[in-house]
C-alpha positions as CSV (number, residue, x, y, z in Angstrom):
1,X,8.0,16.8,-3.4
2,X,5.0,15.1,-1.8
3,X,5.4,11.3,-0.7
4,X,2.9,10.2,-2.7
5,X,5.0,11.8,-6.0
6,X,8.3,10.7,-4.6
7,X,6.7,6.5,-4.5
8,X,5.2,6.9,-8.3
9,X,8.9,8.2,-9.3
10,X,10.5,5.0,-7.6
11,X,7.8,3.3,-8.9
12,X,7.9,4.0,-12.8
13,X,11.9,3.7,-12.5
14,X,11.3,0.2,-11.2
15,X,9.2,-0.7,-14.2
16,X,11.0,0.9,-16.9
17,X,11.1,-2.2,-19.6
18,X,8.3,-4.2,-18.3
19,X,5.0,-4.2,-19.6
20,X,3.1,-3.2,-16.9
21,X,0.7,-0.3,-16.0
22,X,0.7,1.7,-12.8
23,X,-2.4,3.0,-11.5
24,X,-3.6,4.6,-7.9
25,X,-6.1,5.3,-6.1
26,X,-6.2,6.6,-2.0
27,X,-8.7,5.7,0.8
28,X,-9.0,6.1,4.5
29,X,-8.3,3.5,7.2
30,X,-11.0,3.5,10.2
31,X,-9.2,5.4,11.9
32,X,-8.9,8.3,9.7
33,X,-5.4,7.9,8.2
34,X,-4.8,8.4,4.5
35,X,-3.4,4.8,2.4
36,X,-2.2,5.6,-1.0
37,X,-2.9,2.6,-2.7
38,X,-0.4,1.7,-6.0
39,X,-1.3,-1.2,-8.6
40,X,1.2,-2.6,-11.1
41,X,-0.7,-4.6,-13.5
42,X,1.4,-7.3,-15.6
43,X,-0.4,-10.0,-17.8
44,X,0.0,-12.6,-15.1
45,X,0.3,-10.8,-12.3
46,X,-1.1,-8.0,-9.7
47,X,1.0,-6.4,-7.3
48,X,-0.4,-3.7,-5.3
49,X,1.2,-1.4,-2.7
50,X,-0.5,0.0,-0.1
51,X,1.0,3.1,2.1
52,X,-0.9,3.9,5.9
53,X,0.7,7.4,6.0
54,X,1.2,8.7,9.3
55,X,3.1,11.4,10.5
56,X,6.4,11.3,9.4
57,X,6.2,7.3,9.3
58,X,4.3,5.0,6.9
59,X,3.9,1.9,6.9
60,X,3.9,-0.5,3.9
61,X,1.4,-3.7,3.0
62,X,2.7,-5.4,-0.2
63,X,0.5,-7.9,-1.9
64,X,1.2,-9.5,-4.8
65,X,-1.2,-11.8,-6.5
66,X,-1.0,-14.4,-9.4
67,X,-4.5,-15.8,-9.2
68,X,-6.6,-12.7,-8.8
69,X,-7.7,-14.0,-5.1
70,X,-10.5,-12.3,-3.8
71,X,-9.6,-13.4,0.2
72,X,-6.0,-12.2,-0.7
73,X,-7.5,-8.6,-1.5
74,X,-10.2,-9.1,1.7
75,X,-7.2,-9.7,3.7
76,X,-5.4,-6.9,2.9
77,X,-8.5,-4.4,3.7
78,X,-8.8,-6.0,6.7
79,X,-4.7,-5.3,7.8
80,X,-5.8,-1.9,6.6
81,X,-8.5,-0.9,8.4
82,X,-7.4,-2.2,11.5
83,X,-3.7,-0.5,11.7
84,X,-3.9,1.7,14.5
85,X,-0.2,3.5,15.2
86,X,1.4,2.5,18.2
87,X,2.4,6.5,18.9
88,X,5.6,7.2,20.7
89,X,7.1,3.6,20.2
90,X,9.0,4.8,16.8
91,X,8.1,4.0,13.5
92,X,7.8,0.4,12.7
93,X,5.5,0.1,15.9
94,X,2.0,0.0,14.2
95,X,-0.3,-2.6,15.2
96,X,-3.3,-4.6,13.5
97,X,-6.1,-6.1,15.5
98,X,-8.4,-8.1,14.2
């Protein structure tokens, strides 16, 4: 099983009796690393989940929102694309500039 499948299995047994939907969607960071991106819509609340996959690591940037702010989301892409993996220090050692 792929870590991407394994997190939308955990995922839709976390929301099992809420009314929520779970969409995704991937992109890159600048540095080249693939972020699986996972939304749980509710009707007064976003919470999105945002995986920087490296190898054999990830790292995980949670956000959840109940006012739908923009800087919120801005500041999220901006953690994103400046992760850069602090290699050889273990797996909790990624670093954001910026």
């Amino acid at each position: 099983m792929q870590f991407r499948d394994a997190i939308v299995r955990q995922l839709m047994v976390q929301m099992q009796g809420i009314d929520a939907e779970l969409t995704g969607d991937g992109i890159y960071t600048e540095q080249g690393d693939v972020v699986y991106i996972f939304t749980i819509s509710e009707a007064d609340v976003v919470t999105k989940q945002y995986y920087i996959v490296g190898e054999q690591q990830y790292c995980l940037i949670h956000l959840t929102s109940f006012s739908g702010s923009e800087s919120a989301e801005s500041a999220v892409q901006s953690m994103v694309d400046s992760f850069i993996w602090n290699e050889g220090k273990g797996v909790f050692d990624g670093i954001f500039y910026g």
